[in-house]
Each structure stands twice: as C-alpha cells, then as structure tokens.
C-alpha positions as CSV (number, residue, x, y, z in Angstrom):
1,X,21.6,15.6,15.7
2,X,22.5,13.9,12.4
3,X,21.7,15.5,9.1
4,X,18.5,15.4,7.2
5,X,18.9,13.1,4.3
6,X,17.2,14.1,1.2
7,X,16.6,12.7,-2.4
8,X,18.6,13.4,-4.8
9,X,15.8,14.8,-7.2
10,X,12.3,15.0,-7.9
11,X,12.2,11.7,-9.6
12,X,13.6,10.0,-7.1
13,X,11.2,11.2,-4.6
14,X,8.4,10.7,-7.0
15,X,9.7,7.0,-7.7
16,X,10.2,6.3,-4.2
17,X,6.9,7.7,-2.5
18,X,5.3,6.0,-5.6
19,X,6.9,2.8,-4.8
20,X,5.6,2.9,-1.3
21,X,2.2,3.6,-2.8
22,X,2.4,0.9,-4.9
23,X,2.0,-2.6,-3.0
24,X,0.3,-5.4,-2.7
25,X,-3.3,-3.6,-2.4
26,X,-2.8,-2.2,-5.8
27,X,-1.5,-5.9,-7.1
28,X,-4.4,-7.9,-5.5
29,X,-6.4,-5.9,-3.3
30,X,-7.6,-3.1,-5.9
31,X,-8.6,-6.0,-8.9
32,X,-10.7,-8.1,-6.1
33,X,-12.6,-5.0,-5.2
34,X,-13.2,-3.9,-8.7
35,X,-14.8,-7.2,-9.7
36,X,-17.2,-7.1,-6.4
37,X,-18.4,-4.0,-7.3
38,X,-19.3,-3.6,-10.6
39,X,-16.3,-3.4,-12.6
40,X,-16.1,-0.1,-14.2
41,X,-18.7,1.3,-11.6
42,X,-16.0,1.2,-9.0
43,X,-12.8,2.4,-11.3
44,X,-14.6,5.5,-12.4
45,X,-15.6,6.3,-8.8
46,X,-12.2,5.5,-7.6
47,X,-10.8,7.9,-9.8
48,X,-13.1,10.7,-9.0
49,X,-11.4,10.1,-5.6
50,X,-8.3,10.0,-6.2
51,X,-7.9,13.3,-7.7
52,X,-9.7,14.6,-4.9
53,X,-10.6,13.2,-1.4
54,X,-6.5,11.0,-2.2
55,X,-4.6,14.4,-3.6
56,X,-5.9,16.5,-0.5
57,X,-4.3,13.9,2.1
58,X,-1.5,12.8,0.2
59,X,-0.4,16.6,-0.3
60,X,-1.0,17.6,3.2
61,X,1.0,14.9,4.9
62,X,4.2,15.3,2.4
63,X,4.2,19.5,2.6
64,X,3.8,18.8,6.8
65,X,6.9,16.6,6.4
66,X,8.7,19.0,4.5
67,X,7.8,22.0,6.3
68,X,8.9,20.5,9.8
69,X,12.1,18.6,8.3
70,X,10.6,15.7,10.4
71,X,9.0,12.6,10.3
72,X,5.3,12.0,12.2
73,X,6.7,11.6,15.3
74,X,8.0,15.2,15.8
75,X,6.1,17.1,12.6
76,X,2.8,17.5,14.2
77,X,4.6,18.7,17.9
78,X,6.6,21.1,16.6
79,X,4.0,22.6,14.9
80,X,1.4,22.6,18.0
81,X,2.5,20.9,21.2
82,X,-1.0,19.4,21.7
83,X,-1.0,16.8,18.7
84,X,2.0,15.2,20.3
85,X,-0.1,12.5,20.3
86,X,-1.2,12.5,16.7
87,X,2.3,11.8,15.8
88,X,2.5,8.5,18.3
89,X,-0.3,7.4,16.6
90,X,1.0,8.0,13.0
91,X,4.0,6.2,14.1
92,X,2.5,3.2,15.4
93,X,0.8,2.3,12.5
94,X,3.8,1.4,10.5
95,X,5.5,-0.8,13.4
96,X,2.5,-2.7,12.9
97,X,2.1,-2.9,9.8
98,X,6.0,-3.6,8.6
99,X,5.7,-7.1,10.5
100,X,2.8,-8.7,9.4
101,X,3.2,-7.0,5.6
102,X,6.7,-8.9,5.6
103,X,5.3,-12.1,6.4
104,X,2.9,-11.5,3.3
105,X,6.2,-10.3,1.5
106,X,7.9,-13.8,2.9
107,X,4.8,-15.8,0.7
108,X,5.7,-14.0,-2.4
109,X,9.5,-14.7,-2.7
110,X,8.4,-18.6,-2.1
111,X,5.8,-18.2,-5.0
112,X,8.2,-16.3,-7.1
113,X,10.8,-19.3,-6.2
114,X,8.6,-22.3,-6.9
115,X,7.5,-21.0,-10.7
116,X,11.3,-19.9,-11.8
117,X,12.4,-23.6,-10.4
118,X,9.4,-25.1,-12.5
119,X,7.2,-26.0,-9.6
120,X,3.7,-23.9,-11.0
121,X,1.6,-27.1,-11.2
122,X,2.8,-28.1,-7.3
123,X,1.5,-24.5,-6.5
124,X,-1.9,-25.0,-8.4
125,X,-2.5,-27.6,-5.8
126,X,-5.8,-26.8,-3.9
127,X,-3.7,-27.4,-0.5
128,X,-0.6,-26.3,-1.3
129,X,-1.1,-22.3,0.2
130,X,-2.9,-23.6,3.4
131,X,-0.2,-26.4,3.8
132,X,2.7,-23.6,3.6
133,X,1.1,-21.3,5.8
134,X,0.6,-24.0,8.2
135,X,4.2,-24.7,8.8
136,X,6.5,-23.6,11.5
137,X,9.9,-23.0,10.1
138,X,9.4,-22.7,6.0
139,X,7.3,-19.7,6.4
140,X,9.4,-18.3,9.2
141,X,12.5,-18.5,6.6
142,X,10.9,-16.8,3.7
143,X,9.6,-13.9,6.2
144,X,13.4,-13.8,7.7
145,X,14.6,-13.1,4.1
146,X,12.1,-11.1,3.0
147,X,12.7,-8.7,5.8
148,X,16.6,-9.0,5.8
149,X,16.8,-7.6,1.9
150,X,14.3,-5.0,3.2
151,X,16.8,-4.0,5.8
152,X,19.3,-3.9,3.8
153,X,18.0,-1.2,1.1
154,X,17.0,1.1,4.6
155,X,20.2,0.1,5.8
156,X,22.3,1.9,2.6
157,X,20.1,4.9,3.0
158,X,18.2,7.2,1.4
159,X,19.9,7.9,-2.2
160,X,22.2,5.6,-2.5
161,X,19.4,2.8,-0.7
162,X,15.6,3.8,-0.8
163,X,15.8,5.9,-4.2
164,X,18.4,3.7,-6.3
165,X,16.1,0.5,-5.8
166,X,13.0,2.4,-6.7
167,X,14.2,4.1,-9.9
168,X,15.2,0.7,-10.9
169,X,12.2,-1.3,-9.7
170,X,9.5,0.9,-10.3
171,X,9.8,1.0,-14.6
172,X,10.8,-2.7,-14.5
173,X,7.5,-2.8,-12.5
174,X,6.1,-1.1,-14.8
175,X,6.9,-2.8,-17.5
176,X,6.3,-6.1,-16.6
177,X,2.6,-4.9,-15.4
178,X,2.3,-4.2,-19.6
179,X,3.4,-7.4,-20.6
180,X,1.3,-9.3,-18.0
181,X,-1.8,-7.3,-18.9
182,X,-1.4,-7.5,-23.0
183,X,-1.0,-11.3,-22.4
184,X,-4.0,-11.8,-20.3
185,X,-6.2,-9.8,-23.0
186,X,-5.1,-12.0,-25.5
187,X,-6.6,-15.5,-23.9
188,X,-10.1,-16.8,-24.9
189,X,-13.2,-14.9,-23.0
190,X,-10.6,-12.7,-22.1
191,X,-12.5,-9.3,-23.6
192,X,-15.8,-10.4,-21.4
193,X,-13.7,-9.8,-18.5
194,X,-12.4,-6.6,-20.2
195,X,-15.8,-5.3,-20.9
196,X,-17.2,-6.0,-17.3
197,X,-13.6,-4.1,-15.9
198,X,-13.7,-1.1,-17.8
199,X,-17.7,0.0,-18.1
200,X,-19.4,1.8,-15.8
201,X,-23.0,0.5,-14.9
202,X,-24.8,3.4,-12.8
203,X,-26.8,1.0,-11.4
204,X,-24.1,-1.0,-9.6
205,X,-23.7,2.7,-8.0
206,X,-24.2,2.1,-4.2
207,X,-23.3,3.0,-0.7
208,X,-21.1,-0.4,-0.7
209,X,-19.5,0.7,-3.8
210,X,-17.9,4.2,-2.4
211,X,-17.4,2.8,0.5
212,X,-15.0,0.5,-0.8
213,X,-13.1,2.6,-3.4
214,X,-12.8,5.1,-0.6
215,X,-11.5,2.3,1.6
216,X,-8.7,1.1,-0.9
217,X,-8.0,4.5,-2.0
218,X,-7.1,5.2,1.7
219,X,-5.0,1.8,1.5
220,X,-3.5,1.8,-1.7
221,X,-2.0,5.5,-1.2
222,X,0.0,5.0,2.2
223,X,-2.2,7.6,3.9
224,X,-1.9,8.0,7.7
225,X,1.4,5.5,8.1
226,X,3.8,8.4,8.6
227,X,5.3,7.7,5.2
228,X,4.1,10.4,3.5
229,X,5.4,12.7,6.1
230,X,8.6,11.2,6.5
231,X,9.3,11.0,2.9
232,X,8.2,14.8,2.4
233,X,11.1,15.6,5.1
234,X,13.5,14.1,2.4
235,X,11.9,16.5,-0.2
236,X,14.2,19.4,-1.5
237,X,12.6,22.9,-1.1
238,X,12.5,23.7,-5.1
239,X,11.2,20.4,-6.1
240,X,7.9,21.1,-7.1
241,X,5.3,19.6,-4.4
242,X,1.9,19.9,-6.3
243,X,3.3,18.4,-9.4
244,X,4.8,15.7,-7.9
245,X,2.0,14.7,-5.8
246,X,0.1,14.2,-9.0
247,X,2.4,12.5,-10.4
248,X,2.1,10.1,-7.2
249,X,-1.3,9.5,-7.9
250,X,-0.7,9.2,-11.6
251,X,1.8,6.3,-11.2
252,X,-0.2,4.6,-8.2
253,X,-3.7,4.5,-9.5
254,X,-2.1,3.7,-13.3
255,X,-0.4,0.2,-12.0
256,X,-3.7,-0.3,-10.0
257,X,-5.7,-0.2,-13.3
258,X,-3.0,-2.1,-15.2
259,X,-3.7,-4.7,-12.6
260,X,-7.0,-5.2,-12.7
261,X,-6.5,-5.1,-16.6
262,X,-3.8,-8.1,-15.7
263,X,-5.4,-10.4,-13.5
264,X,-9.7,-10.3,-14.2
265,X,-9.6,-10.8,-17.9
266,X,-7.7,-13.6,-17.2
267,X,-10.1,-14.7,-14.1
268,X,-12.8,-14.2,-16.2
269,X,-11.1,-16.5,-19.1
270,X,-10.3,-19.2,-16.3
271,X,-13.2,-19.6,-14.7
272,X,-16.2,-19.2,-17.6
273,X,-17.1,-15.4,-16.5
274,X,-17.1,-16.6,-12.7
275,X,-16.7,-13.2,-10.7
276,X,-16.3,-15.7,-7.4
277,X,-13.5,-17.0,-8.8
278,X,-11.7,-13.1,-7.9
279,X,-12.0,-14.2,-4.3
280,X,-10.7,-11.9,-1.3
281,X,-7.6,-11.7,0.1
282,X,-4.5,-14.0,0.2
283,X,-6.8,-16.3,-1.9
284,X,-7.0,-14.5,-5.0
285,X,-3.2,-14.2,-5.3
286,X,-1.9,-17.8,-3.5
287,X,-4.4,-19.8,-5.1
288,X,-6.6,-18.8,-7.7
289,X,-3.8,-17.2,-9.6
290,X,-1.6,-20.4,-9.8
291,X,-4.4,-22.3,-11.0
292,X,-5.2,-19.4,-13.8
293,X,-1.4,-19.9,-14.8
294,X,-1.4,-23.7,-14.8
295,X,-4.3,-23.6,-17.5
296,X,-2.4,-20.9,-19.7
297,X,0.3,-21.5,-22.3
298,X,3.9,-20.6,-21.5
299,X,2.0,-20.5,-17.6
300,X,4.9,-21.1,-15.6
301,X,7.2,-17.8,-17.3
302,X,4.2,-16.0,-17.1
303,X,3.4,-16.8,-13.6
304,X,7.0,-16.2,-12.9
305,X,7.1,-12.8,-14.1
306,X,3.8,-12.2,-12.1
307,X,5.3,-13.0,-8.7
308,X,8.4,-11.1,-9.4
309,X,6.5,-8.1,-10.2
310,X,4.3,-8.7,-7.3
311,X,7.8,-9.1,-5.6
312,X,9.2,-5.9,-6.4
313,X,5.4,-4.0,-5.6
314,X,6.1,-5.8,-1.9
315,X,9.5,-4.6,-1.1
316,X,9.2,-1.1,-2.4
317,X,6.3,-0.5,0.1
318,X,8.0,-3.0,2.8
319,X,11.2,-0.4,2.5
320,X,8.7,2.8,3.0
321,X,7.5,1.3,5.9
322,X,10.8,0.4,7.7
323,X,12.3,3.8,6.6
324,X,9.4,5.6,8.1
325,X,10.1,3.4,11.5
326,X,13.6,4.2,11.4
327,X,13.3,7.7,10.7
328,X,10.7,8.0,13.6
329,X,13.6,6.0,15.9
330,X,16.2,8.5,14.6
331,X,14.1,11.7,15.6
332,X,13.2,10.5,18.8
333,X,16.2,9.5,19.9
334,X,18.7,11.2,18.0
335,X,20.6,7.6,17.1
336,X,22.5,6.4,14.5
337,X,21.0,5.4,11.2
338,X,23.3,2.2,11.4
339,X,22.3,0.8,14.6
340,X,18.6,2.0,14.3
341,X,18.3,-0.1,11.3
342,X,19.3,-3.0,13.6
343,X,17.1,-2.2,16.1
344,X,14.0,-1.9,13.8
345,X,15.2,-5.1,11.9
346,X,14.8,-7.1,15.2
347,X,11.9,-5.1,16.9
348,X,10.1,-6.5,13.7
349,X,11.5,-10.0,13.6
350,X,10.0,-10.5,17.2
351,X,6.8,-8.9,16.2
352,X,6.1,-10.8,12.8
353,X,6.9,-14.1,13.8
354,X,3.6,-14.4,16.0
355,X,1.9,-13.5,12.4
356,X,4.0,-15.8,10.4
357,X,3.1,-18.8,12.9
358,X,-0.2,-17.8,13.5
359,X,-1.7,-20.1,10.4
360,X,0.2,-23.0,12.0
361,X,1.5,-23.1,16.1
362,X,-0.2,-20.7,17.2
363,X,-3.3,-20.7,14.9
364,X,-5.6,-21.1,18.0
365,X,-5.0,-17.3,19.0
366,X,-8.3,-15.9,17.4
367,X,-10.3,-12.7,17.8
368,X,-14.0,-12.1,16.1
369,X,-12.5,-15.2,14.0
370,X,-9.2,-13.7,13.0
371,X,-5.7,-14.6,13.0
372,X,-3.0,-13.0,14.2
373,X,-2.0,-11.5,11.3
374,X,-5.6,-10.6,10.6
375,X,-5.8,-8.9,13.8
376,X,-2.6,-6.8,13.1
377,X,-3.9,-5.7,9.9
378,X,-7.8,-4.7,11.6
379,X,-6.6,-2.7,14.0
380,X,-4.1,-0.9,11.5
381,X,-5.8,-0.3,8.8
382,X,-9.4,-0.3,9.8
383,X,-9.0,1.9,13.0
384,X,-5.9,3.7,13.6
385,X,-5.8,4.7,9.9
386,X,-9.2,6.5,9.8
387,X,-8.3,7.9,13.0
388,X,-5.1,9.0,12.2
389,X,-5.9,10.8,8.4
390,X,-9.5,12.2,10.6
391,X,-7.1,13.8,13.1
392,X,-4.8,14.8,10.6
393,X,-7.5,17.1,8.7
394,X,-8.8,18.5,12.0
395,X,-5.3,19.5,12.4
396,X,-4.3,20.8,9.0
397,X,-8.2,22.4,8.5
398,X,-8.7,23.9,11.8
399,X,-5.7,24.2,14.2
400,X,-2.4,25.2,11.3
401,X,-5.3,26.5,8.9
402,X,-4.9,24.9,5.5
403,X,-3.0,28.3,4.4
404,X,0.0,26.7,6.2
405,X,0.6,24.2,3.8
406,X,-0.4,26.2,0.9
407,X,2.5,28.5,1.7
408,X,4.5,25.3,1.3
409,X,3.1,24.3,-1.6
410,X,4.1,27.8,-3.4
411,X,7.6,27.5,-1.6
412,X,8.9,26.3,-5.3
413,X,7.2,29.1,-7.4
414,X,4.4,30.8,-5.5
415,X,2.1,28.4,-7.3
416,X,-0.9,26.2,-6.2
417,X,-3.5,25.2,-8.7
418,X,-5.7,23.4,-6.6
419,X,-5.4,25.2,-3.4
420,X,-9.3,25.6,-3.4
421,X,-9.9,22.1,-3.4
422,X,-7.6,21.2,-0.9
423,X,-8.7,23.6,1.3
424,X,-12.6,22.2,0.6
425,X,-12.0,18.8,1.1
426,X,-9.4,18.7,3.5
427,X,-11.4,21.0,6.0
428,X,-15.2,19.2,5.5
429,X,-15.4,16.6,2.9
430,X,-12.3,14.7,3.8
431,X,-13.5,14.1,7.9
432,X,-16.7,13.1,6.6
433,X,-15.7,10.4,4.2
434,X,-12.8,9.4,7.2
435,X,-16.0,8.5,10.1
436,X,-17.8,6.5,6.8
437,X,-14.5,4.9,6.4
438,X,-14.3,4.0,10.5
439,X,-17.5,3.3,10.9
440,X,-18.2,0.8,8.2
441,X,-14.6,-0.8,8.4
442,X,-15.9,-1.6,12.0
443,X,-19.2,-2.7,11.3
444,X,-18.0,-4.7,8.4
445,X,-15.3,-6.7,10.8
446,X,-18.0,-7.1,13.4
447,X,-20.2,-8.2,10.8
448,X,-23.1,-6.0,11.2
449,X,-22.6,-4.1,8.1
450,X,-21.0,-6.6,5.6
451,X,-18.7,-4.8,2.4
C-alpha cells in the first residue's frame, strides 16, 4: 500500500480545501442568487448558515478523513462495515461532477483567451456563447486543455502539485477579486446596486429565500463530494482542525461576498437597476458579463482579469475534484498515483465529451428539458448530494456518536469550542434542512415548486 501523502502545513491545507471551496458557484452562482432574493436578505441569512448548518458538515467530513487516513471510499467502512455504501455514493458524485465542471472550465479559458487577444466586443455578441457551445470540435478543444492542466497539477501531487498551485492561486485570486470589486463600485449607479446587495430587507425573508442560501451554501462548500474527506486524510495530526475549518469558511464565503460586490454593482450600473439583467446560470457569466465589460472603460483588461480570476476559481476546485477521484482509485485498488492519474484523466475525457457536445451534436438528448450537462449536474447536485451529507449526519449523529469526531477535533490540544453546536446541528438540525434541500431541489427541477 503506498504512503499517505499529506500537506505540508496548515496553510496549505487551508489554501487548498479553500481552493476547492472556492469555484464557480461562489464566482457566478452565489451573486445571481443574492440578487433574486433580496440582496442583503439573502447574504445575512447565508451567513447565519455558514457558521452553523456549513461548519457542522464541513468539520465532520475533514476530522472523518483524518481519523480514517482515507478518502470516502474506505472512511465510512472502516469505521462501520454497513455504510460501505455511503462511501460509493460519496465517491460517485465527484466522477460526475469533474466531467461536466471541466467542460464549464473549457468555456472560461476561451473567454479568458478572446479578451487578452482583444476580442471583448466579438464576445458581447448576443450569439456568440450559443454559437460556441454549439460547435463540435472548438468546445471539445478548450474542455481537452482545461482538463489536461488539471491533470497535470493532480499528476505532480499533493505538496509539490495540489498545495503549490493553491498557495499561489488563491491570494492572486484574492487579489484580483479586490481590484475587480473597487472598480465596479466606482461606475455610475454603481452604489444602487451596492445598497440593494448589502441591506437586509426582513420582508424579502421567505421559505424561497433559505431555501436557496441553504442550497448554495451546500454547493459553494464542496459538501458531500468526498473532498472534504479526502483532503482531511492529507491533514497532519497537530494542525489544528477547528481553526482551520473556520478559516475555510472564512476564505470561501469572503470571495463569495467579494463577488457579488464585483459583478451586481456593476449589473445594476449596466442595465439601469435591472435585477433581470443577473440572469441564471451560464448566462450571467458568458453573456451578460461581456456585454457589462463592452460598455465600461478600460473593458477589455478588466474583463480579462475577470475571466482569469474566474479561471483560477475553476481549476482550483476542478483539481479537488480529480484528486478526490484519484485518491478514491488509489484506495480501492491500491495503484499507483502515476497511472491512476491517467486513468481518471481518460475516464473523464470519455465522460465529458457527451456534455461538451451536448449544446451542439447531440443536443437532441433531453430530459424534463435538460441537456446533458444539465442532467449530470441535477442528478449530482440536487439528489446524490442531499443524500449523501443526510446520510452522512445519520452516520456521524447516531451510528459513530458525534463524540467520535470531537475526540479528533481535540487531537491537537484537547480543545473544541463549538463542540455543542456541532453536536446540535449535526444530529437534528442538519437532516432537517438536508430533506428541505432534496425535496425542493426536486420539486424545483420538476417544476412543481419553482426557486
């Protein structure tokens, strides 16, 4: 059996899990949501979550992973033989996931690679996305190189791979989310859009509105991939584990805020105070954003800072997902980290391409009026997640007993500040917001409950 790689240090573990944290939800998913639901309504609430129903999961999965020395795949056996199938679960998430997020990864690099040549009024084009997308081999191309540098950093491993590229990406990331989000306060009708994103309104409180911050919370965190898990069974006994968890949540809900603060003041400023114009999903990003940057000053260097911070925020994640598959390959099978990289690499290729292609050849595969790649991302994120995190708190709450992981916790120095509330929410509050999560993500895809 090979050896257990580990980070080198707390900040590197930090930086990395952070990095996977950090993706595109927090880039484009998180500032969408916040506009449709009352601005500052749904950031307060968000937060309220995130120090509680988020730190609960987020620190159960990563002391699980570094209690076992394991990723999903063999934590939850070894601990009881009858959630052997919790960790099959876990680990098919992120094989579906990886493919279909690459493709998405594939988009930015071209974005990122029409503004530095000069090319952001070709992208403000109302048909431009739709006309990419609907190609065979272009989109295929980006996707292959976006997954082949992805492979790469996995493939170099865990310090001198995963952790170098994320204590280099992550302040640059940082950084760059700053200068972005000073710019966009500084356009005309900007502070409207400011105002709207930072004050909460009690009356937009609403079902809908928890609902959906639980939701990204729950995406925005990679909860229930396995990563969390896997990356705690890099994590050195006396690194601190509570402290570093915060500071996970810290850095992941801080560059979500800084990008809302980024891209609606300067929606707002764009389209006159039109909250439509924040549209959902790949729309926001591919084609309303372009158009924002075509109508700014120095548009074309800011919009090419945008997509390589959007760049960087897609790869770290895109490497936490293909390191928790490899890691899953590498426990169950006891190979090589070499040749499992290679296997993963074109397990994926085969199963993204269908998702790349799926706007173009083979856009008449369909379900409920989804594409392939919306399919892939349903059935990952709507179902098995929910199911996976539910299970997971059954397990930690009733079957380990949350004192399990609190001896973890206080491994370090026999400390746990907020063992209480974990052991609250992780046991009762935690399951119930899960089933809301299931149940409405459901609803809301087969369009009898609509988010």
């Amino acid at each position: 059996m090979n050896e257990r790689s580990n980070f080198s240090s707390k900040l590197g573990f930090v930086l990395a899990a952070a990095g996977s944290a950090v993706g595109l939800g927090n880039i484009w998913r998180f500032p969408y949501l916040a506009a449709q639901y009352g601005g500052g309504t749904f950031l307060l609430i968000y937060l309220i979550l995130a120090v509680t129903f988020g730190f609960a999961l987020m620190i159960g999965e990563v002391a699980l992973g570094r209690k076992t020395g394991l990723s999903a795949i063999g934590a939850f056996r070894s601990l009881d033989s009858r959630f052997g199938f919790l960790g099959i679960l876990a680990s098919i998430v992120p094989i579906i996931i990886f493919p279909y997020y690459s493709v998405i990864g594939g988009w930015v690099v071209k974005y990122f690679a029409v503004f530095i040549s000069g090319g952001s009024s070709v992208a403000a084009q109302d048909t431009y996305f739709s006309d990419f997308i609907g190609g065979t081999f272009e989109p295929l191309g980006w996707f292959f190189l976006f997954i082949g540098i992805t492979a790469f950093v996995v493939l170099c491993g865990v310090q001198k791979g995963i952790e170098k590229v994320s204590k280099f990406m992550m302040p640059v990331l940082v950084v760059l989310t700053v200068v972005i989000s000073i710019y966009s306060l500084t356009l005309d009708g900007a502070m409207e859009g400011l105002a709207y994103y930072i004050m909460p309104h009690m009356a937009d409180v609403s079902v809908k509105t928890i609902l959906a911050a639980m939701g990204q919370l729950f995406y925005s965190m990679s909860l229930a991939m396995g990563i969390m898990v896997t990356y705690g069974s890099y994590m050195k006994k006396n690194d601190h584990l509570e402290s570093s968890v915060r500071q996970i949540e810290i850095f992941d809900t801080g560059i979500a805020f800084l990008a809302g603060l980024m891209i609606i003041p300067a929606v707002f400023a764009f389209s006159g105070g039109d909250r439509s114009a924040l549209s959902a999903g790949p729309g926001l990003m591919f084609i309303t954003l372009p158009k924002v940057f075509a109508s700014m000053k120095f548009g074309g260097f800011i919009g090419t800072i945008f997509f390589i911070l959007v760049f960087f925020a897609a790869l770290t994640s895109a490497i936490s997902l293909m390191e928790t598959i490899v890691s899953i390959f590498c426990d169950k099978f006891h190979w090589g980290r070499k040749p499992t990289c290679i296997f993963v690499l074109i397990l994926s290729i085969l199963l993204g391409i269908p998702s790349s292609l799926g706007f173009g050849p083979l856009s008449f595969i369909s379900w409920m009026g989804m594409s392939v790649l919306d399919i892939m991302d349903f059935v990952s994120n709507s179902i098995l997640m929910p199911i996976v995190a539910l299970f997971t708190c059954i397990f930690i709450g009733f079957i380990i007993k949350p004192k399990a992981i609190a001896d973890e916790v206080k491994v370090t120095d026999g400390t746990f500040k907020g063992e209480k509330l974990f052991t609250v929410m992780i046991k009762w509050i935690a399951p119930i917001f899960l089933i809301m999560i299931l149940v409405s993500s459901i609803a809301n895809a087969l369009g009898i409950f609509k988010l």
